[in-house]
N, C-alpha and C positions, 0 to 999 in steps of 0.2 A: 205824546206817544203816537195820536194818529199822525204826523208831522213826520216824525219819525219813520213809520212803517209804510204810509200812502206816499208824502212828501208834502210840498207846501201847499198846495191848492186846496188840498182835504181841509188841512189846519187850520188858512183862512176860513172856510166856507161854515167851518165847525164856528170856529171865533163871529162872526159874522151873523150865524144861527141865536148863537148865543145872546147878542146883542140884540136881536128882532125879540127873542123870546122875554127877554127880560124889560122891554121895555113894553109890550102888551100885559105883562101881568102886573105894572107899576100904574100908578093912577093918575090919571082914568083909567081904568082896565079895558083892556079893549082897543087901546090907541097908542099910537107909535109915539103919539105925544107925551115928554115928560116933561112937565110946568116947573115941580119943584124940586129947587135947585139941589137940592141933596141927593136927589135921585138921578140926577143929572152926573153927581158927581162918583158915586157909582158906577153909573154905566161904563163915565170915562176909563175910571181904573182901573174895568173889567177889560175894554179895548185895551188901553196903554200893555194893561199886563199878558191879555192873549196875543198881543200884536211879538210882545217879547219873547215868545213859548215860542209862537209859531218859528221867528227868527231862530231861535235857540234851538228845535227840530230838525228845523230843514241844515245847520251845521251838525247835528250829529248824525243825521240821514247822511252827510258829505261822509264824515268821520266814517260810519258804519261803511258804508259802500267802500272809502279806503280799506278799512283793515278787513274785507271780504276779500280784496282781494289781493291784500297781504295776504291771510292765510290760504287762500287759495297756491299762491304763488309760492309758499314755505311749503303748501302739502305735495306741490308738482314737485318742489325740489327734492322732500323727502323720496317722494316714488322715484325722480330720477337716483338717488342718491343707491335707494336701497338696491334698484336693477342694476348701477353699478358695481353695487357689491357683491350681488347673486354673479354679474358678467365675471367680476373680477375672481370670487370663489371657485365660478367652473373651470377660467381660464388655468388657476392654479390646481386646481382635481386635474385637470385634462393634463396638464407640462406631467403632475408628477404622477400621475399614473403610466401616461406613455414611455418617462423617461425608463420603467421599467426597474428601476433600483429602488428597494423598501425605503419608508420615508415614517417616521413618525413624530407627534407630539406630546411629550408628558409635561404634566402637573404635578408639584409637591401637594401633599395631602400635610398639615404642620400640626402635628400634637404636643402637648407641653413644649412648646418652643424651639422644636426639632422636626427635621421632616422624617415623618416615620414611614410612609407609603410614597410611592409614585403613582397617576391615573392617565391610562391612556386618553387623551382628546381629540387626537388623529390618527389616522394610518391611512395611506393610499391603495392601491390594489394588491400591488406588489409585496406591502407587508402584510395585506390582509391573507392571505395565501401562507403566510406561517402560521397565522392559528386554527386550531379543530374548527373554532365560531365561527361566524359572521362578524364583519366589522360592525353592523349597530351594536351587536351582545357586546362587543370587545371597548369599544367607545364607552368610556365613563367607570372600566372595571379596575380595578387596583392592580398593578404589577404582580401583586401577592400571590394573589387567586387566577389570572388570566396572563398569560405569555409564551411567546414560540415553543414550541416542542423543547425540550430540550436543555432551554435559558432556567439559568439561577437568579431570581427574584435580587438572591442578596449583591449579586455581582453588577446588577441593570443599577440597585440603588446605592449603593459602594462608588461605582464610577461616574453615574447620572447627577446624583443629588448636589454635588459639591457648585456643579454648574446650573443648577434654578436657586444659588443661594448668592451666588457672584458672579459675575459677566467672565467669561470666558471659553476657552475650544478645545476639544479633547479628541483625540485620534488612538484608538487600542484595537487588537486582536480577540476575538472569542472564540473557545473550541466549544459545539458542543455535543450532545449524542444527541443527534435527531432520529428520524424514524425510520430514515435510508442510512443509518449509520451515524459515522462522526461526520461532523461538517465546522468549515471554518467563516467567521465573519469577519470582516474590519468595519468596524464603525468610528463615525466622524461625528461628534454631538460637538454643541452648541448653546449658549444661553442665549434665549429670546425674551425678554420684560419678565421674570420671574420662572418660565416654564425652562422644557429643553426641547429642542428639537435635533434630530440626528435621522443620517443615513444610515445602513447598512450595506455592506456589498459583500455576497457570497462566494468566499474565494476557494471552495471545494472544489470547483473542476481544476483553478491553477495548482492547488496545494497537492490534490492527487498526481496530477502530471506532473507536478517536480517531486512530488517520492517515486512515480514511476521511471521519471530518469533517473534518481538516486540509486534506487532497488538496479535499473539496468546496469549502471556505472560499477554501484558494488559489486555485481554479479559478475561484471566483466572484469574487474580488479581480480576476482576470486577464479575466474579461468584463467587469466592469465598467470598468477601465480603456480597455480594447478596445473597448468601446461609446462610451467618450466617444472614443477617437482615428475610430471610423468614423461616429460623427455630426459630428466635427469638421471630417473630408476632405468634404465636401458644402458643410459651412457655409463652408466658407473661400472657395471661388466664387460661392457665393451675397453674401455680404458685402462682396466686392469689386467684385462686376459692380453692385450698389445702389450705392458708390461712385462708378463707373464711369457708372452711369445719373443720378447727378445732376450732373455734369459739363454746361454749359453750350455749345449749338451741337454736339452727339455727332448725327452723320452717322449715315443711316436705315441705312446697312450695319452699322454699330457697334451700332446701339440692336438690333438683328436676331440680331443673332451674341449679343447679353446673353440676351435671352430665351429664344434657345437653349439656352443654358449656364445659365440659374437653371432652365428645362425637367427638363435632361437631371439638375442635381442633386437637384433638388426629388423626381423620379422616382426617385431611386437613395436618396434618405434614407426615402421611401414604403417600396421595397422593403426594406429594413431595419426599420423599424416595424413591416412587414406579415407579417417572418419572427417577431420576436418577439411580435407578436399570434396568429399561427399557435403560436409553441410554447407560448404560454398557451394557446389552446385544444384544442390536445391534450392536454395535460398535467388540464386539466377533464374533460376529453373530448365539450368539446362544439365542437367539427369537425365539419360535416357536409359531406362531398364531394356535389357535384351533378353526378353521371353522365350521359353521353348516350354516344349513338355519336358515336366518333371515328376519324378517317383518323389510323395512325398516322403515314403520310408527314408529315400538318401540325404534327400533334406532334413530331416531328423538326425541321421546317422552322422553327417558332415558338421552340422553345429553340436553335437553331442561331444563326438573326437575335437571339437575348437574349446570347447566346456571342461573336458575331462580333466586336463591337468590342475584346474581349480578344484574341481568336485575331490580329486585323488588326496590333495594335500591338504583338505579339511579334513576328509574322513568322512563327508556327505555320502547318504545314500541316493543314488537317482531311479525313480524308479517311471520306467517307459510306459504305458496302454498307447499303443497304437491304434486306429479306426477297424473295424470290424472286418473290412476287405481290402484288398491292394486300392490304392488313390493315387493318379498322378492329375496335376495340376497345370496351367500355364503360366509362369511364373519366372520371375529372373532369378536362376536357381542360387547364383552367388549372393544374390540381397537376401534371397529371404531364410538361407541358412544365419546369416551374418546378422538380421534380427532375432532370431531362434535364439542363436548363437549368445545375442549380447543380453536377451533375457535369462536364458539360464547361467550365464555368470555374473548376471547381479544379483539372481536367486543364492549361488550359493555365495556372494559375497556379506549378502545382508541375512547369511544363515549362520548360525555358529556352527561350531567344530561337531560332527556324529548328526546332524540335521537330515532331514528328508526332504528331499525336492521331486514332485512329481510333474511328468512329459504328458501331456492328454491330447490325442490326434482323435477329433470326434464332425461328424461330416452326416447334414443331412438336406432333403431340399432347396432351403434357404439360404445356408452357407456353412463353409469349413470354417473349425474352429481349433488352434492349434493350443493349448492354455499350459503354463509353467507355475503351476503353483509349488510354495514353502511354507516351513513353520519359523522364518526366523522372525527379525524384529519388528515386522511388519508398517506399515504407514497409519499415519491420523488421521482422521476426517479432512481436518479443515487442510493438509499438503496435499491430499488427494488431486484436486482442481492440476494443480499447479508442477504436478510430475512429470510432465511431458516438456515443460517449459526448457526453452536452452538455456544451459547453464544449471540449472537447476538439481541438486544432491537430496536423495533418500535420506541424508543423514548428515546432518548441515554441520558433525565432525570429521571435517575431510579429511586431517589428517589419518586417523584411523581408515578410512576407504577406500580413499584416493578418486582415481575418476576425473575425467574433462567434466562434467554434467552434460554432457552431447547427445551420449546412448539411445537417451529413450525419447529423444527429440528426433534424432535425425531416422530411428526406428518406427516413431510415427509416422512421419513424413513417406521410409520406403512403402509402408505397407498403405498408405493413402493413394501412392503411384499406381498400388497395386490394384486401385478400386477398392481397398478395403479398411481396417478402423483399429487400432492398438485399444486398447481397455483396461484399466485397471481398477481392481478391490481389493480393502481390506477393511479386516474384524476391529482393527485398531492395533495401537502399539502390541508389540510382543504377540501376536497373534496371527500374524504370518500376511500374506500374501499372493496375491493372484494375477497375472498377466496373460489377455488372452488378443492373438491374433484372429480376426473375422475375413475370413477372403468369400469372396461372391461366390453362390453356386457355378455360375458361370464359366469360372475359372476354371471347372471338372472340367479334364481332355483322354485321351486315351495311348501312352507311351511315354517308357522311361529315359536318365540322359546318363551322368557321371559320378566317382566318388572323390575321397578327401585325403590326409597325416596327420602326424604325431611328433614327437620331442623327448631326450632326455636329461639326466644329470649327474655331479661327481664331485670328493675333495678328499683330504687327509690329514696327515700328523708328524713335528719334530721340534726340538723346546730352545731357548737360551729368554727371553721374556715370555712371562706369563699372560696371555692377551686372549680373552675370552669376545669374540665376534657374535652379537645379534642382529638379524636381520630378516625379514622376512619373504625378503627376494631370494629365491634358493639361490640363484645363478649370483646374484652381488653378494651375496655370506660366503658363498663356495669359492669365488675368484678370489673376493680380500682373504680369506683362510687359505689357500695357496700362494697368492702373493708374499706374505709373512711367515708361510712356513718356510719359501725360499730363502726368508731372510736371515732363517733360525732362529726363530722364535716355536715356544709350545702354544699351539693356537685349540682353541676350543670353541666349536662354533653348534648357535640355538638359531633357531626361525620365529619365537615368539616371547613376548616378555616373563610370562608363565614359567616356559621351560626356564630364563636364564634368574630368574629368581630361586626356583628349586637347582638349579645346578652351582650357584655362588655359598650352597650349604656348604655342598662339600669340597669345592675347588676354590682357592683363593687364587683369583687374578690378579695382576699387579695396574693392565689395562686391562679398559670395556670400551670398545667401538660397538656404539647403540643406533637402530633410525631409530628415527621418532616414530615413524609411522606405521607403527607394530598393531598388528589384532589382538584383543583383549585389551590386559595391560599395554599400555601404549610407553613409547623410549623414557619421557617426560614422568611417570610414575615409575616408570624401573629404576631411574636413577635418582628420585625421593628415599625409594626404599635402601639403593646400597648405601646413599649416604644416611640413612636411620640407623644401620647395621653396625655395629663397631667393628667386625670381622673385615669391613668392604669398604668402610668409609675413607680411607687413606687411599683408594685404588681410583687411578687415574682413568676418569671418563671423558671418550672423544666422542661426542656426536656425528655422525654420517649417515645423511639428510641429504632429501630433493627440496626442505624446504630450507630458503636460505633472507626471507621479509624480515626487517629490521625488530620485529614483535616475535619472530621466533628467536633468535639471538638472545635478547631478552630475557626469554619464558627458558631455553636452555641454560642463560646463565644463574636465572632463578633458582632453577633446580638443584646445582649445585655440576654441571658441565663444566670439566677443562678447558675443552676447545669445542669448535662447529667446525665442520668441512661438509658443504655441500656438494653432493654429487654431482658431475664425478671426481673423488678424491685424487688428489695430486701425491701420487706418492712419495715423493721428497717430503714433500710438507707435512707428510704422514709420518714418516721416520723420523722427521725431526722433532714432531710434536713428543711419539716416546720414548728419543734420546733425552726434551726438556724433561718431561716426566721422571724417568730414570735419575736425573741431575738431583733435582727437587726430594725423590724419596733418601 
């Protein structure tokens, strides 16, 4: 052992000691001399066998000193090994954290021979940022109990498990409600020796911007449909009253009343053209309002007389409060009658029949406020945001409405021009509504400028078919019921689905020329009901419509329509429809 730990010279020296000692205390004691031989032979054995230790030391002293630095040389490898692997762990935290895209690792948790849990073992930054915790809380917790906002437990181990049971790659979609809303994932998971590991990537900002081009696309699908039914409602009196006008011997009251009515359409397709001319030049921005001083009394008074003929033909009451003293403004008196104007006729469009709509001119240091409030069907919370938008309908049944969606887009925009802000509230469905323009005090000047017009209407009676005309275009009901009484037919003509359901009590028509796009009862329920009636079910229904989409054709034939003729109606193809009719009964 001392051989061992000192090395050979100790061992000798020991061995060597040993042999001086043992032969002073052999006899003679006292003397290095040992005489007898036994003792002699002794000592040798002692030598021979410490000479053999010693040898046998100093090779495990070799031995020892190797395997010191053997293990020496295993423990530097170990420390290199393990600093490799801390280099190699940061290298891989660093990639996937900066890569920015959530990354995690699960564990199956296996009870009776099934994996009943999953446990997170990783997450990088970017996933740790979906949950309320910390990643150490989250590290080591069961799917069950800890997981992103929003994630179904059952759906992570439904699609996760099947791959920490068998090698394989799995790519799906996730919707879920997270805490800004819905949000979408695509995840990419993966079997790794027993666990899974998977990406996620958050596809809510692409998923929103392709429903917000959808929502655009549809929206533009739905004006353009909407633009050809509201250029059609104009053409359809215009083409009938040319009809009408080349009629032979047509009395100077008759030809009077035409020009009227190609006037009054011709005017109403203008202002239609002249709204979407206007939102092309806002939208450039090359709009230029031409300001003067203006009374705002006439600016009230000019969109009032633009409003009137709506208000009259419901049966709405309007009722005015003007501001406390004479106000004139500086203002481009033609724009801001013609937002007055388009607010008080979508008050009384979205007002029923006997409704109230009130005019408020109120003005004090801060700013003018002009407000058109109603009791009709008023707006929701959640369309509120969203009524200004182009395109965009009060009442996403157009047909009943009508309307480009432009009005209160391109009315925001004038009164923006104007330095000032469109507004809108309401109590909720059925509880009315409120629209209020805000012009800057500023805008106060001192001096008045110009006023506005007006419009009428007309038709009659003489029989050989019985042809009952609904519509709620006075001027297209009144032209096709002179048109047909030219023809010699008995024509009986309504403006709303109401009236021609109480008037088929008592009059049996043989035809019914219906729109569709009647207030109240709409064309589509007028002609459920004649055909439910036994009195009316045999009587020939033509549809005459602006709207002419392969889904209206359809939902008319559904109904139980003979034919469809989109305006404006051909009148040949009219007459022929009920000479077929005629045939048929």
């Amino acid at each position: 052992m001392i051989t061992v730990l000192f090395g050979g010279w100790s061992g000798s020296l020991l061995l060597l000691s040993g042999i001086a000692f043992g032969a002073l205390w052999m006899p003679p004691i006292g003397s290095f001399e040992v005489p007898q031989r036994d003792d002699q032979i002794v000592l040798l054995a002692y030598a021979i066998v410490g000479t053999l230790l010693v040898a046998a030391g100093q090779q495990l002293a070799k031995v020892a000193r190797r395997a010191g630095r053997a293990e020496a040389a295993t423990q530097h490898a170990a420390d290199r090994l393990l600093q490799v692997e801390r280099d190699a762990r940061h290298r891989f935290d660093v990639a996937l954290n900066s890569a920015g895209v959530p990354f995690f690792i699960l564990t199956p948790v296996v009870c009776d021979g099934r994996i009943a849990e999953l446990r997170w073992d990783y997450l990088n930054e970017a996933a740790a940022q979906l949950f309320n915790q910390t990643a150490g809380v989250v590290v080591g917790s069961s799917t069950s109990y800890v997981r992103p906002t929003g994630w179904d437990a059952n759906v992570l181990l439904e699609r996760l498990a099947p791959l920490a049971e068998r090698p394989g790659r799995q790519a799906f979609d996730v919707q879920v409600q997270g805490e800004s809303g819905e949000q979408w994932f695509h995840v990419v998971a993966a079997s790794l020796g027993g666990s899974v590991v998977a990406w996620f990537v958050d596809l809510t900002p692409r998923v929103r911007a392709e429903q917000a081009l959808s929502e655009a696309d549809r929206r533009k699908d739905e004006f353009l449909a909407t633009l050809a039914h509201e250029l059609r409602n104009p053409l359809a009196p215009i083409r009938q009253v040319a009809e009408i006008l080349e009629q032979p011997g047509l009395k100077e009251e008759r030809r009077s009343w035409c020009i009227n009515v190609l006037r009054r359409q011709s005017a109403a397709m203008a202002l239609l053209l002249d709204d979407l001319l206007d939102v092309s030049r806002i939208t450039r921005g090359a709009l230029n309002l031409r300001k003067e001083a203006v009374a705002l009394r006439e600016v009230v008074e000019e969109a009032v007389e633009v409003a009137r003929p709506i208000l009259a033909s419901k049966g709405q009451e309007l009722v005015i409060k003007p501001p406390a003293r004479p106000l004139h403004i500086e203002a481009d008196r033609l724009r801001l009658a013609q937002v007055l104007a388009n607010l008080l006729m979508n008050a009384a469009k979205y007002t029923p029949p006997g409704g109230h709509i009130e005019l408020t001119a109120t003005a004090d240091d801060g700013e003018i406020v002009l407000s058109v409030a109603d009791d009709g069907i008023g707006i929701e919370p959640d369309k509120l945001s969203a009524i200004f938008a182009m395109f965009s309908q009060v009442n996403r049944d157009q047909h009943r409405q009508g309307g480009l969606g432009i009005g209160l887009a391109l009315s925001k925009s004038l009164i923006e021009l104007h330095g000032g802000r469109l507004t809108a509230a309401s109590a909720g469905k059925n509880r009315g509504s409120c629209f209020s323009i805000h012009l800057p005090a500023t805008s106060r000047v001192l001096q008045p400028p110009v006023p506005a017009r007006a419009a009428p209407a007309n038709r009659s009676s003489v029989p050989k078919h019985r042809i009952l005309v609904v519509d709620d275009n006075v001027d297209a009901a009144d032209a096709m019921t002179t048109f047909l009484e030219m023809e010699g037919h008995e024509v009986r003509t309504v403006y709303s689905g109401e009236e021609a359901v109480d008037l088929l009590n008592d009059y049996s028509a043989d035809v019914i020329l219906l729109d569709l796009g009647l207030p109240g009862i709409s064309g589509i329920d007028v002609a459920r009901r004649i055909r439910a009636t036994p009195s009316t079910s045999d009587a020939t229904l033509i549809a005459i419509t602006g709207w002419g989409q392969p889904q209206d054709r359809a939902s008319t034939a559904d109904a139980g329509f003979d034919f469809h003729f989109t305006k404006p109606v051909d009148v040949g193809q009219l007459s022929q429809a009920i000479e077929t009719a005629d045939a048929a009964s």
